[in-house]
C-alpha positions, 0 to 999 in steps of 0.5 A: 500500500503507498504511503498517501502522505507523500506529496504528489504531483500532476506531472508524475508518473504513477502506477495505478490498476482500475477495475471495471465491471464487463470484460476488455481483451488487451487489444484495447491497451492502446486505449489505454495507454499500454496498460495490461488489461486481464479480464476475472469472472467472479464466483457467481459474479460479474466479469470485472477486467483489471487494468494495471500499468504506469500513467503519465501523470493526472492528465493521463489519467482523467483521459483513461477514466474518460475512455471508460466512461465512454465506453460505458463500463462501470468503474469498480475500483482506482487504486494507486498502486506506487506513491514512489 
């Protein structure tokens, strides 16, 4: 878990993974600026795809969170996954 006290920045690059209800293949990775992208089906539950990988800074990753709204895929989780 990164430690949140550490400042961040908008130009920082940051690894992140964002989970979505229904499933994405990696073809869409250019989408989404190269990140891996591994479709789970849950026990009984929906399929969630499970995006990981290095964004540019905040921009980037308003552009990314905008594609899945487009797309219109439920956002299930944004987790921060490296604070440096």
């Amino acid at each position: 878990m990164p430690d949140l006290r550490k400042t961040i920045s908008r130009d920082q690059p940051l690894a992140y993974q964002i989970e979505v209800q229904g499933r994405l293949d990696q073809k869409w990775s250019n989408l989404f600026d190269g990140m891996t992208i591994n479709a789970e089906a849950a026990a009984g539950g929906p399929t969630v795809t499970v995006l990981r990988g290095v964004v540019a800074d905040q921009a980037a990753l308003h552009g990314i969170l905008n594609h899945i709204r487009d797309l219109g895929l439920p956002l299930v989780l944004v987790r921060l996954l490296d604070a440096g």
